[in-house]
Backbone of each chain as ProteinMPNN parsed JSONL, in Angstrom:
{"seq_chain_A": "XXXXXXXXXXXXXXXXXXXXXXXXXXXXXXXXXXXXXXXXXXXXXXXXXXXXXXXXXXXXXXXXXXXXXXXXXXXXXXXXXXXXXXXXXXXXXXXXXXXXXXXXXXXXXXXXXXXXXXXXXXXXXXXXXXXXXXX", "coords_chain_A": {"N_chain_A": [[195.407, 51.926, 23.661], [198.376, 52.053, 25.528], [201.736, 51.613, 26.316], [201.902, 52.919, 28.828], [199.388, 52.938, 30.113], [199.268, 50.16, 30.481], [201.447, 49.834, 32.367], [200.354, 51.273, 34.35], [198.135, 49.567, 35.382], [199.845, 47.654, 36.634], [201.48, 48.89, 38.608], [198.883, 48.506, 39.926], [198.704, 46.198, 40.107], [201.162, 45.589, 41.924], [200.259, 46.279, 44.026], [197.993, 45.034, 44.992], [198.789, 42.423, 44.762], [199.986, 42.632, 47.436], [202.761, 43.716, 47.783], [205.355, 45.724, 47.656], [207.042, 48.319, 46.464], [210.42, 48.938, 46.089], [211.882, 50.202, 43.766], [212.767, 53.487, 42.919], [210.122, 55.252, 41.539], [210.478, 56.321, 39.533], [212.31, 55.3, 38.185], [211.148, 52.712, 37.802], [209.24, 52.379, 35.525], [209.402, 52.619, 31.651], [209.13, 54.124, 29.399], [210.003, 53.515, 25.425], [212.039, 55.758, 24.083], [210.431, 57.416, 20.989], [209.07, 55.88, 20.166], [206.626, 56.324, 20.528], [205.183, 55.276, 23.05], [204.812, 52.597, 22.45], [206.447, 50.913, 22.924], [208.135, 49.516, 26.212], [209.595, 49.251, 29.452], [209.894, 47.501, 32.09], [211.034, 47.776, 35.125], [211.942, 45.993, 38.306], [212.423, 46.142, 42.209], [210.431, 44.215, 44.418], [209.044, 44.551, 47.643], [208.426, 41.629, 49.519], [208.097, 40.167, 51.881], [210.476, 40.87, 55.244], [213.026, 39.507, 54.647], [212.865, 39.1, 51.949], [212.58, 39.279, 48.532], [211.443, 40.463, 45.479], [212.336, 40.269, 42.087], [211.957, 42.095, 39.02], [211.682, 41.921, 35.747], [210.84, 43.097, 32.732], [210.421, 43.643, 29.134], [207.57, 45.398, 27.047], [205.672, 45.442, 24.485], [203.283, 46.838, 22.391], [200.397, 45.372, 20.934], [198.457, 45.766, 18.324], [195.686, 45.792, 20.289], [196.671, 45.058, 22.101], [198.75, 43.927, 25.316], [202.409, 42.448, 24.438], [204.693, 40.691, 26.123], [207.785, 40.849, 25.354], [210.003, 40.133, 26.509], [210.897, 38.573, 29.825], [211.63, 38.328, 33.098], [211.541, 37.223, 36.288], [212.36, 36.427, 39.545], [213.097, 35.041, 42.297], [214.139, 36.346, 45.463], [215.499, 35.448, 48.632], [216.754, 36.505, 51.32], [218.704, 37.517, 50.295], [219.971, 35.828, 48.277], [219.353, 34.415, 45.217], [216.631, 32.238, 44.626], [214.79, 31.147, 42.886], [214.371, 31.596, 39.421], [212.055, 32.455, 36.742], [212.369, 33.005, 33.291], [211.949, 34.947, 30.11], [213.52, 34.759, 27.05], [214.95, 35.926, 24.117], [217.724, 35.71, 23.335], [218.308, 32.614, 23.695], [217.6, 29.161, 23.7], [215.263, 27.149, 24.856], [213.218, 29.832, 24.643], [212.0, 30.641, 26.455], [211.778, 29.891, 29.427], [213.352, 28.235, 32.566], [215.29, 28.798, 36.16], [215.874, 26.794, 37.885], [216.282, 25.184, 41.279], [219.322, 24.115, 42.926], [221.914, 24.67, 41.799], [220.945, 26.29, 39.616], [221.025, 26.133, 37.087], [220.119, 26.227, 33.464], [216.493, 25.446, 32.971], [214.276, 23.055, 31.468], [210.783, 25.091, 31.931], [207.326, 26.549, 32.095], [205.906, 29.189, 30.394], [205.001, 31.491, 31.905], [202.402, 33.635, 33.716], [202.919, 37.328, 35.55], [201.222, 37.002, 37.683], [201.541, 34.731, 38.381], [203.721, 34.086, 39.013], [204.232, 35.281, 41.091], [202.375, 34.389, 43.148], [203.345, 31.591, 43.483], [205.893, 32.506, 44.772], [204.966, 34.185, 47.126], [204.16, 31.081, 48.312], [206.784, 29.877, 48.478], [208.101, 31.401, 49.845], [206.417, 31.069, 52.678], [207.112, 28.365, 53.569], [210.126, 28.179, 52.917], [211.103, 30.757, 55.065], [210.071, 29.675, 57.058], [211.494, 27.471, 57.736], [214.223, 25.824, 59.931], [217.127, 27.089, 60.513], [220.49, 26.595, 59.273], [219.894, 23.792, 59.084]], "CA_chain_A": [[196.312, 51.175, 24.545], [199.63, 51.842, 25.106], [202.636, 50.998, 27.258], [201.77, 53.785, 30.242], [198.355, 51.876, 30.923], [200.043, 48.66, 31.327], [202.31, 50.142, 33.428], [198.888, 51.621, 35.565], [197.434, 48.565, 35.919], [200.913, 46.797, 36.592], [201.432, 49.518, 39.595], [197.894, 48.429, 41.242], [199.08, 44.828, 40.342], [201.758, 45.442, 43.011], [199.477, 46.536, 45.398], [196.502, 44.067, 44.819], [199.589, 40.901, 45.268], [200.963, 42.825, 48.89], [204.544, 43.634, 47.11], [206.257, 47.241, 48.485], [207.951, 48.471, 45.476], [211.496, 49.336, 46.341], [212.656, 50.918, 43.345], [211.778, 54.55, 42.851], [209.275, 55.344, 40.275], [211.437, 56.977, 37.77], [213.07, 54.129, 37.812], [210.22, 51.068, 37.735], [208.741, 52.312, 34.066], [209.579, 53.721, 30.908], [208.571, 53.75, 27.676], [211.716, 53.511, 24.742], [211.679, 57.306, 22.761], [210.526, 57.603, 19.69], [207.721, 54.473, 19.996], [205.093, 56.72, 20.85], [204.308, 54.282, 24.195], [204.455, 51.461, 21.722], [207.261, 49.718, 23.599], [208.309, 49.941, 27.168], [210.192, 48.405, 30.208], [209.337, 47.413, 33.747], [212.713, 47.403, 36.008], [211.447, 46.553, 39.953], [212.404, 45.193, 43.003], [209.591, 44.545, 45.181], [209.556, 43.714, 49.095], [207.175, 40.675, 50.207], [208.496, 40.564, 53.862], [211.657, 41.481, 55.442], [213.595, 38.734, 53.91], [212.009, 38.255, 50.985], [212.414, 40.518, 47.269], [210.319, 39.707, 44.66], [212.859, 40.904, 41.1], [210.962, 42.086, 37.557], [212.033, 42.81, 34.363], [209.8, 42.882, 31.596], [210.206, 44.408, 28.183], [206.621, 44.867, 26.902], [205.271, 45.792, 23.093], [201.782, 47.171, 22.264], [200.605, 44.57, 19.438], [197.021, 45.928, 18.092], [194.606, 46.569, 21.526], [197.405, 43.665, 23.77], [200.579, 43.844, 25.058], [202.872, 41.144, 24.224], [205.87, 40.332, 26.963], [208.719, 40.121, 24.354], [211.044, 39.538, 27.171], [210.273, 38.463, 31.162], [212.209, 37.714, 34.401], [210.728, 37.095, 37.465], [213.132, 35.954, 40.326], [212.459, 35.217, 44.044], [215.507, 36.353, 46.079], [215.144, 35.377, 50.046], [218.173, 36.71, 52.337], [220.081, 38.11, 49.244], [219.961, 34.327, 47.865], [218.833, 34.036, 44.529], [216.469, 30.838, 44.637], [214.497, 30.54, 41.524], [213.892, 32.5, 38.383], [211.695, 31.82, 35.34], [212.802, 34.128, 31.826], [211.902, 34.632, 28.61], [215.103, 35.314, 26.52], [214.936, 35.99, 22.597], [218.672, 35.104, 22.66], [218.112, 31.939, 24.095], [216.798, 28.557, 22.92], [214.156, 27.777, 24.244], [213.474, 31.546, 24.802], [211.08, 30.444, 27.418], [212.813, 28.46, 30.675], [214.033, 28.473, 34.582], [216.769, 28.699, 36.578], [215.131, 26.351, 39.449], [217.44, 23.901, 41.704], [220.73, 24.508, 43.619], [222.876, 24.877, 41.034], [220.489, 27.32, 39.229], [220.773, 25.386, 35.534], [219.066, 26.561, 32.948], [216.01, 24.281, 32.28], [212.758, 23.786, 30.821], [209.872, 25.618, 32.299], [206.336, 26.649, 31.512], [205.357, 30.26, 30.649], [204.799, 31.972, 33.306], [202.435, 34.584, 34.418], [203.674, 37.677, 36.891], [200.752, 36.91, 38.608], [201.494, 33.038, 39.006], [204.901, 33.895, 39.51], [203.931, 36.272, 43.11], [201.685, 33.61, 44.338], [204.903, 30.845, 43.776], [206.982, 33.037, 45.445], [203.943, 33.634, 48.976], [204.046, 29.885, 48.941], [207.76, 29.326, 48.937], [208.604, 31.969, 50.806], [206.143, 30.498, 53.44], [208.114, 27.567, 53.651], [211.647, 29.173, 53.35], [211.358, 31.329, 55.414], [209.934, 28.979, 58.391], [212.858, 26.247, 57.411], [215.417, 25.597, 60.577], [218.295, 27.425, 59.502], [221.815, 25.11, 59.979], [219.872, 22.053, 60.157]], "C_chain_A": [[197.749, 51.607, 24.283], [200.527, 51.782, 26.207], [202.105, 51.746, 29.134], [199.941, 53.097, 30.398], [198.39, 50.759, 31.406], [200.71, 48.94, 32.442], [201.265, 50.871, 34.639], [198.636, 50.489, 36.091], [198.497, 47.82, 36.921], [201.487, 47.927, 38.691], [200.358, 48.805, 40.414], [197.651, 47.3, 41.286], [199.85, 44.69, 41.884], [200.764, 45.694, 44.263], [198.384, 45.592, 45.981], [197.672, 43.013, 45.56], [200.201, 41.416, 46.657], [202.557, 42.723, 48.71], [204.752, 45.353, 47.423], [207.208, 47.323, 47.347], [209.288, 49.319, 46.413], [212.112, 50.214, 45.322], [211.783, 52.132, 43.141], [210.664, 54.592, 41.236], [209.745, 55.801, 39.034], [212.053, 56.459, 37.321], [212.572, 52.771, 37.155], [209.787, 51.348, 36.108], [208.949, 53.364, 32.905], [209.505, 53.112, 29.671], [210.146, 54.098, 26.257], [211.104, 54.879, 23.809], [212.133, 57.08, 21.722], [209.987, 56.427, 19.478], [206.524, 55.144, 20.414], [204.202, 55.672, 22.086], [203.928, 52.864, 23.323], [205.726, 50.303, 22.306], [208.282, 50.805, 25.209], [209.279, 49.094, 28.222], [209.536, 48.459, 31.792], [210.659, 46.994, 34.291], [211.973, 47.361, 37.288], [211.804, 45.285, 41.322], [211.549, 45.631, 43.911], [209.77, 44.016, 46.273], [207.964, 42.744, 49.359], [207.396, 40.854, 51.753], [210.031, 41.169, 53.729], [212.707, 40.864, 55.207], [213.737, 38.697, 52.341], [211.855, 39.761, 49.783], [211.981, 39.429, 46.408], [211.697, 40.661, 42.863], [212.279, 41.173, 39.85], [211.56, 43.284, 36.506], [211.095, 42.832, 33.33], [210.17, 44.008, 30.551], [208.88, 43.926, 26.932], [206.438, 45.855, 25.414], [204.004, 46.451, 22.958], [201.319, 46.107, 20.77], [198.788, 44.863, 19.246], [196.42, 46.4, 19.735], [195.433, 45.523, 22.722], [198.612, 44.274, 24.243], [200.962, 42.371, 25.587], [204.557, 41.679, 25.347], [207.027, 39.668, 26.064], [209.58, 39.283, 25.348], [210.743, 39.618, 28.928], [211.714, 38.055, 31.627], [211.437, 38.113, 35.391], [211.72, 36.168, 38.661], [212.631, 36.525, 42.113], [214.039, 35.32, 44.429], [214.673, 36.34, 47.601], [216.704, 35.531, 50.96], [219.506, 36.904, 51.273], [220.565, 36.777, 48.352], [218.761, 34.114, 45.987], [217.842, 32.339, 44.683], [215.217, 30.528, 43.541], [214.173, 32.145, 40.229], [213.171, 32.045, 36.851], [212.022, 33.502, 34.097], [211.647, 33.579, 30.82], [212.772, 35.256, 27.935], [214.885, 35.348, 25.358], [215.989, 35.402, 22.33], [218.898, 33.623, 23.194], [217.286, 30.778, 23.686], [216.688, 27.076, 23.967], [214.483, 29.213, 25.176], [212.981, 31.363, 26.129], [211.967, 29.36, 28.664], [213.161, 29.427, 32.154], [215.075, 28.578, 34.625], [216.15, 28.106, 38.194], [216.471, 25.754, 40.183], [218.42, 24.683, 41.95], [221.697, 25.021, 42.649], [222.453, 25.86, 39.748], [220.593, 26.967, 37.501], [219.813, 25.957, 34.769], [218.113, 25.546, 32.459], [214.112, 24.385, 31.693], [211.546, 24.39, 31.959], [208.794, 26.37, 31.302], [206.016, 28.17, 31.698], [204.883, 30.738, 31.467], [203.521, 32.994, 33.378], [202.938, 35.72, 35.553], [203.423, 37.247, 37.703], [201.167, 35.132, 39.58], [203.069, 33.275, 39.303], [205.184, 34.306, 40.9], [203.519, 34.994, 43.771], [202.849, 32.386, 44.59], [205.643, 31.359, 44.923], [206.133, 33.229, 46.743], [204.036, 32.348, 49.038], [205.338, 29.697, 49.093], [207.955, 29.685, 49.8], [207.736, 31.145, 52.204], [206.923, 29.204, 54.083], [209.829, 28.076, 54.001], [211.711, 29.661, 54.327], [211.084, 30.966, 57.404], [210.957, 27.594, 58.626], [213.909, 26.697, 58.791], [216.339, 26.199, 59.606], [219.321, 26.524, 59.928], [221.339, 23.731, 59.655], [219.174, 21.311, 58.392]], "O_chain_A": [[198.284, 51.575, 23.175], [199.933, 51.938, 27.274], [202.026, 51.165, 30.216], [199.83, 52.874, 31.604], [197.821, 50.312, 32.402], [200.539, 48.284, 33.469], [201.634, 50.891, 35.813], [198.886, 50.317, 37.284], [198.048, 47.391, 37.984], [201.751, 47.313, 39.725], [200.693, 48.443, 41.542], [196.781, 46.859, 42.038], [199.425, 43.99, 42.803], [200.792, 45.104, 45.343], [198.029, 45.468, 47.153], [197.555, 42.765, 46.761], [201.003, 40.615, 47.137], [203.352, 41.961, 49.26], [203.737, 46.018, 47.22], [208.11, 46.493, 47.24], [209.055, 50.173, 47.268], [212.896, 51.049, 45.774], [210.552, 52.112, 43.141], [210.704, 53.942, 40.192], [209.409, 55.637, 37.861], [212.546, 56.709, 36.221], [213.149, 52.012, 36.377], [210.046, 50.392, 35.376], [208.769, 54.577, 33.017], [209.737, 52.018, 29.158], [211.073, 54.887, 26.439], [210.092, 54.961, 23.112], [213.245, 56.762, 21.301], [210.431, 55.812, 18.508], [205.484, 54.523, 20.634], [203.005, 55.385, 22.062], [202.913, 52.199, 23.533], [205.772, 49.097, 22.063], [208.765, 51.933, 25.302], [209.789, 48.114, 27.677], [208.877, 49.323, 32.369], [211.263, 45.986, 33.923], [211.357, 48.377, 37.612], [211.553, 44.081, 41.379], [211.513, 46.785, 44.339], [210.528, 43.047, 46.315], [206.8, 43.144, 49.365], [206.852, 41.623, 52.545], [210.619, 41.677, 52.773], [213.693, 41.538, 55.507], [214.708, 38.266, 51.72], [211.3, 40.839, 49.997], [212.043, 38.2, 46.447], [211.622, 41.89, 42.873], [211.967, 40.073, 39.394], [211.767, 44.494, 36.415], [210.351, 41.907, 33.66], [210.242, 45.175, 30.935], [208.857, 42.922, 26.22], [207.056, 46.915, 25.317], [203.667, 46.596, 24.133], [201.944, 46.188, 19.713], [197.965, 44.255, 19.93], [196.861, 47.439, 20.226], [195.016, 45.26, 23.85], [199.342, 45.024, 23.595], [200.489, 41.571, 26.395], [205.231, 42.705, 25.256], [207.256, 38.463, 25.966], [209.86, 38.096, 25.182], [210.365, 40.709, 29.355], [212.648, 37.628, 30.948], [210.762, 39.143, 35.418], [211.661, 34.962, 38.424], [212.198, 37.5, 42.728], [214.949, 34.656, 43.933], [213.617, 36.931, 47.823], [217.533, 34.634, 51.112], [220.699, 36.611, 51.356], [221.637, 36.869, 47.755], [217.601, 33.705, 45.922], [218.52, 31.325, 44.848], [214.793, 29.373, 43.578], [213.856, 33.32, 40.416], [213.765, 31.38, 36.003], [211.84, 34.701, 34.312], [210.92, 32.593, 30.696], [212.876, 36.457, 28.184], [214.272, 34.289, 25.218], [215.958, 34.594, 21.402], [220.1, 33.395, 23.06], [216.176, 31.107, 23.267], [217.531, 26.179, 24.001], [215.382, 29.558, 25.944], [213.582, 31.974, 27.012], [212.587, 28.306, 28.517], [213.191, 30.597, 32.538], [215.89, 28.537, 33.703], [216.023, 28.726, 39.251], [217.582, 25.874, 39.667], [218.558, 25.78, 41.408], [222.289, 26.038, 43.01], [223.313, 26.223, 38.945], [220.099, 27.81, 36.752], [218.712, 26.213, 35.255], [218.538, 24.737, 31.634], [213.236, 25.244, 31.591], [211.661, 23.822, 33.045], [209.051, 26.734, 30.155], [205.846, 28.592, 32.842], [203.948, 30.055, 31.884], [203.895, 33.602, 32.375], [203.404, 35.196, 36.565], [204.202, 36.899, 38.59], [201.094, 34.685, 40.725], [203.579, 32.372, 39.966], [206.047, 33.876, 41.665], [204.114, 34.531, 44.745], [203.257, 32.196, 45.736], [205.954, 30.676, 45.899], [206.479, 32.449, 47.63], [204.003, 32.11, 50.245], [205.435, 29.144, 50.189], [208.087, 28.96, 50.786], [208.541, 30.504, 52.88], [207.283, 29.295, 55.257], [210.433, 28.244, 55.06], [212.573, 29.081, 54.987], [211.505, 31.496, 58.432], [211.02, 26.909, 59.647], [214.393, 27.829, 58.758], [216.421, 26.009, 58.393], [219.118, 25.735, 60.85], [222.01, 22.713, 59.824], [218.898, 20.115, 58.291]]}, "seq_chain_B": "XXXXXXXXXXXXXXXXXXXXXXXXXXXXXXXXXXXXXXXXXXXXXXXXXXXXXXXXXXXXXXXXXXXXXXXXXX", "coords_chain_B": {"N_chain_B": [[200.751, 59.532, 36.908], [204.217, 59.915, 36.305], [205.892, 60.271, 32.785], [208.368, 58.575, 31.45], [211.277, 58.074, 29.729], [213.57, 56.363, 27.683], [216.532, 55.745, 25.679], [219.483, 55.166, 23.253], [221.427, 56.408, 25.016], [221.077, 56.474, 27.578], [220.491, 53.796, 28.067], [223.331, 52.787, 27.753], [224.418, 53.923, 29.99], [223.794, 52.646, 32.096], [224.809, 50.233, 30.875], [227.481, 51.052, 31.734], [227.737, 51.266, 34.222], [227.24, 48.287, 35.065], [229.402, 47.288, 34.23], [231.592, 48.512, 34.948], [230.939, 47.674, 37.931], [231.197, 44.616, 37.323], [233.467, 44.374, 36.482], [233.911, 43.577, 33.781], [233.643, 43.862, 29.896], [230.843, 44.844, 28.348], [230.207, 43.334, 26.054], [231.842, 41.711, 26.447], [231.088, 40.189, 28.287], [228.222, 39.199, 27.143], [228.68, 37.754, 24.949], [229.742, 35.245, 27.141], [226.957, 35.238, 28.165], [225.383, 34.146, 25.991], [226.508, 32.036, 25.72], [226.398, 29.682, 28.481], [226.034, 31.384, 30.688], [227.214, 33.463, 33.372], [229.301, 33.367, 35.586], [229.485, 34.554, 38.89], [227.92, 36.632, 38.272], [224.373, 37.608, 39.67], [221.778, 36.003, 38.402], [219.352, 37.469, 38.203], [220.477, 39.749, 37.303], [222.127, 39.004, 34.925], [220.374, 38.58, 33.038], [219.226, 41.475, 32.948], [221.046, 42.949, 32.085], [222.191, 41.878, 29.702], [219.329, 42.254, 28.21], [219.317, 45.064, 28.365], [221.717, 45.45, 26.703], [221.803, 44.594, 24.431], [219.505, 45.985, 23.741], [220.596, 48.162, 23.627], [222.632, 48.083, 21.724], [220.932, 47.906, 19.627], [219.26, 50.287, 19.214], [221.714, 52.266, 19.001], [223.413, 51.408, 16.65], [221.274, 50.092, 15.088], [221.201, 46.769, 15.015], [220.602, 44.019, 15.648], [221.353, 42.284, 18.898], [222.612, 38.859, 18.281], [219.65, 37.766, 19.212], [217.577, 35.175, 18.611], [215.916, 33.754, 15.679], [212.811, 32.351, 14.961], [212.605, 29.668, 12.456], [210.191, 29.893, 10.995], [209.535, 32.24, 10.917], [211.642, 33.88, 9.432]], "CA_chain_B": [[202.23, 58.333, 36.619], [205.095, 61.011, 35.098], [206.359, 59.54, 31.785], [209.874, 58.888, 31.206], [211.859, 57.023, 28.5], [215.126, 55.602, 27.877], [216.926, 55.499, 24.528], [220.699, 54.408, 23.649], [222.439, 57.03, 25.865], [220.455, 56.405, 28.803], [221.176, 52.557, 28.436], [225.062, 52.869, 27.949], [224.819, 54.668, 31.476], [223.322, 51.518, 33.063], [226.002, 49.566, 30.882], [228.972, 51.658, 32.339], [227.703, 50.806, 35.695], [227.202, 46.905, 35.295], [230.872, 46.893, 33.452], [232.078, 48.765, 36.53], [230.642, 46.275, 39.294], [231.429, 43.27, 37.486], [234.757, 44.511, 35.691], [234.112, 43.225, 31.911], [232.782, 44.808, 28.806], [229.367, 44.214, 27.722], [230.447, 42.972, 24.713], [232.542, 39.913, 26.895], [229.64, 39.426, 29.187], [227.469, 39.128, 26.501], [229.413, 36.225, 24.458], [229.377, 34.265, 28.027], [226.142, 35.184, 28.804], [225.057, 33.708, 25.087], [227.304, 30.593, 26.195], [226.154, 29.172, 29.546], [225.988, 32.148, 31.486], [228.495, 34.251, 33.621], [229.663, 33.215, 37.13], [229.365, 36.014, 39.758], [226.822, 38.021, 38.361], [223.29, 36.969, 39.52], [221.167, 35.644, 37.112], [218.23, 38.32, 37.481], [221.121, 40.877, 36.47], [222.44, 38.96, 33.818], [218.876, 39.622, 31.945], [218.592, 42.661, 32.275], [222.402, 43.389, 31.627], [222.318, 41.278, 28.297], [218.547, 42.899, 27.768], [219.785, 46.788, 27.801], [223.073, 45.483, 25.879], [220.711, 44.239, 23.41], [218.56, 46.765, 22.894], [221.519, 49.533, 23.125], [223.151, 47.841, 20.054], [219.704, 48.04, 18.618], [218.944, 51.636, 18.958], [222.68, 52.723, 18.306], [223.742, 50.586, 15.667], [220.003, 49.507, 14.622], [221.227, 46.328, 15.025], [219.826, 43.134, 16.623], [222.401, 41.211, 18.745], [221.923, 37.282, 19.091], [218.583, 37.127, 18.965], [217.36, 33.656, 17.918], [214.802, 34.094, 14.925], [212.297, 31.319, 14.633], [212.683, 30.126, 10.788], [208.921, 29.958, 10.319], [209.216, 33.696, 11.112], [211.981, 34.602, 8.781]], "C_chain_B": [[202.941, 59.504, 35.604], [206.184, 59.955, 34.536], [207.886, 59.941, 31.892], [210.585, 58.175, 30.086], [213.322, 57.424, 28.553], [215.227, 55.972, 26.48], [218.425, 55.28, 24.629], [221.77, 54.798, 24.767], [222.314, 56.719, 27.304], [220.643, 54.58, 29.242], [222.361, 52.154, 28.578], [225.389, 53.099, 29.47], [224.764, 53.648, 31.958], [224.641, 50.786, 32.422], [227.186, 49.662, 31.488], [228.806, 51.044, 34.106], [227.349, 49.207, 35.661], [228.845, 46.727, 34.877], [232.257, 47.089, 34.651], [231.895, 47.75, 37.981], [231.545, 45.239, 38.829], [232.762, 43.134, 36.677], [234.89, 43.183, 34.368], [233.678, 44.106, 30.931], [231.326, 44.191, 28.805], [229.251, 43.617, 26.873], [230.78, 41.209, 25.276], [231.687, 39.028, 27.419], [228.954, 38.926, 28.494], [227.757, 37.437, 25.532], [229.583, 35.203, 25.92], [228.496, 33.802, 28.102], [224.837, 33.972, 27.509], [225.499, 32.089, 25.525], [226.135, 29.723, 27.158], [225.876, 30.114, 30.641], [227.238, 32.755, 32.478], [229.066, 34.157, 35.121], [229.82, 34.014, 38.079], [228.406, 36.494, 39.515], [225.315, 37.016, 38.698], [222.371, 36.624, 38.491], [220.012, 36.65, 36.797], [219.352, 39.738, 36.56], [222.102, 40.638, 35.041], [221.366, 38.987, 32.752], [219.206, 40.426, 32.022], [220.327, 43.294, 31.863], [222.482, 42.677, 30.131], [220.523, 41.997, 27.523], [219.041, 44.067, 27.218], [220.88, 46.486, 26.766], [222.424, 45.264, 24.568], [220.094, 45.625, 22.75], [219.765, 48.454, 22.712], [222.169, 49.941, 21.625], [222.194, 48.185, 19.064], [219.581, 49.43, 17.893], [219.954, 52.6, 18.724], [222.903, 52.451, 16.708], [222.315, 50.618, 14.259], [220.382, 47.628, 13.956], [221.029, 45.212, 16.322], [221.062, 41.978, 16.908], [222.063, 39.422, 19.234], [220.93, 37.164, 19.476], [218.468, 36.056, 18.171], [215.808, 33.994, 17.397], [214.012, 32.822, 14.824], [212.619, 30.737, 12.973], [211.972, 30.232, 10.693], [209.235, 31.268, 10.505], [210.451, 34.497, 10.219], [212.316, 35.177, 7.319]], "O_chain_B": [[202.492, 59.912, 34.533], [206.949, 59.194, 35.129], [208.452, 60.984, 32.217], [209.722, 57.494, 29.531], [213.976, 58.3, 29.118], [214.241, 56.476, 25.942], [218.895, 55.181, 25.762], [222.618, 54.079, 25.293], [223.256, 56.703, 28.097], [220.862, 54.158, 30.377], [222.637, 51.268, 29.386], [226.35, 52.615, 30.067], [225.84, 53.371, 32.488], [225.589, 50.647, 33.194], [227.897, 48.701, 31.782], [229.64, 50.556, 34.869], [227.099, 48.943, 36.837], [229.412, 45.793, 35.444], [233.224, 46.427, 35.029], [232.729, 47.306, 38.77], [232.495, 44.864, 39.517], [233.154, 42.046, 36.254], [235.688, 42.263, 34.187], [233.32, 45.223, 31.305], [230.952, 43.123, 29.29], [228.124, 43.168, 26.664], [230.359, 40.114, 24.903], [231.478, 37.824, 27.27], [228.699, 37.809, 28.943], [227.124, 36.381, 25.563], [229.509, 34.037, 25.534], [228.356, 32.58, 28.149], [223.88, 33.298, 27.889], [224.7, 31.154, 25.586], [225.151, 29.193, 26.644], [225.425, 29.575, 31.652], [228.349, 32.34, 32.149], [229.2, 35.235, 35.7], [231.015, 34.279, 37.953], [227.753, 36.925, 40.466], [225.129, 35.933, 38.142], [222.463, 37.391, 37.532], [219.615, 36.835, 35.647], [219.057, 40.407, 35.57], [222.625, 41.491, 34.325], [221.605, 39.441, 31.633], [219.836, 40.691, 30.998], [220.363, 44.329, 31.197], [223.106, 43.42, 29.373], [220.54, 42.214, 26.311], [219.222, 44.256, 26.015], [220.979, 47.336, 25.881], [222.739, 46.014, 23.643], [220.209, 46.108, 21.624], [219.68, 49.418, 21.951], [222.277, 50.916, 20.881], [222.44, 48.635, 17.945], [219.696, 49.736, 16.706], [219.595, 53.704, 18.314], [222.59, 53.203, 15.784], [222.346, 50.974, 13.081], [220.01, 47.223, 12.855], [221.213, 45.41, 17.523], [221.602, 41.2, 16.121], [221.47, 38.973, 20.215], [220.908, 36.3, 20.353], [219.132, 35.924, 17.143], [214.841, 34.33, 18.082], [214.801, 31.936, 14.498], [212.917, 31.668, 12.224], [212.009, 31.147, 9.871], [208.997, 31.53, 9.326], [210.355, 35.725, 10.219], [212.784, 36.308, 7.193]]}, "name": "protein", "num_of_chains": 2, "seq": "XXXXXXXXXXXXXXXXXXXXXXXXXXXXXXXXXXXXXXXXXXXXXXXXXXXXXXXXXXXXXXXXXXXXXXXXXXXXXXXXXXXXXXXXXXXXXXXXXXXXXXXXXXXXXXXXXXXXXXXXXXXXXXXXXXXXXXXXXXXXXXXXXXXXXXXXXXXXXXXXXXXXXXXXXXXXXXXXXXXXXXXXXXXXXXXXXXXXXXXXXXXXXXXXX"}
């Protein structure tokens, strides 16, 4: 196991959840030199619709036959509008938390998956994106 | 999938260009971003702008900035 198989699977993740990667590939994954694929990053903005970016950071570890998500973001942007993001921050206490609500606060939240973080983001956006605008 | 990797030079670059957009250092951002966070910059780019700053110091320096250590873990 090591970082460039995560980053395989994590490619035909995007494709499996209906997400259009936007950034180029030389850009979305890379492993840190001089870890031998033992630690890596995921940089990506993905498109859900034509409104609607899906944002992902992830810096991921190899720990024995897993990889461990030292550090996550996952942010729904709709019309260039940040409107929620869950982290995981090392410098941060707790490390683990949101940025839900209007005013974007940092507050508690529950570990996330990417995957539970895509399907969040198809249900808001559903909503959002059928919301009266103005009103 | 053609492999690529980063190390400190290759993250400075990305720093020079967040320092440029949002006209501070990384260093200033970073003491905000430790604070409460940084007004203007969006919040997915203040991760990964306090991430790379992080790990630049790391792999220059070989030092770890403001990370919060558990005590059971140190």
């Amino acid at each position: 196991m090591d970082v460039w198989t995560y980053f395989e699977q994590k490619e035909r993740q995007f494709k499996e959840l209906s997400m259009v990667p936007l950034t180029s590939a030389t850009a979305m994954f890379a492993e840190e030199e001089g870890t031998n694929g033992r630690r890596g990053r995921v940089v990506a903005e993905l498109m859900l619709t034509e409104r609607s970016r899906m944002f992902v950071h992830e810096v991921v570890v190899v720990v024995g036959e897993h990889i461990r998500r030292e550090e996550y973001a996952y942010y729904l942007v709709v019309d260039d509008e940040e409107v929620w993001g869950y982290d995981r921050d090392p410098s941060h206490s707790p490390s683990v938390h949101g940025h839900i609500g209007a005013d974007h606060a940092r507050q508690k939240a529950p570990r996330v998956t990417f995957k539970a973080a895509v399907q969040q983001a198809w249900n808001d956006i559903s909503a959002l994106e059928f919301e009266p605008r103005g009103e | 999938m053609e492999r690529y990797a980063y190390d400190a030079d290759s993250l400075a670059s990305a720093l020079v260009e967040f320092e440029g957009r949002y006209g501070c250092t990384s260093a200033d951002f970073y003491e905000g971003y430790l604070d409460d966070g940084v007004a203007d910059v969006p919040r997915f780019t203040q991760h990964l702008w306090a991430s790379f700053y992080r790990d630049h110091c790391r792999l220059r320096d070989g030092v770890e900035q403001g990370v919060l250590v558990p005590v059971f873990a140190r």
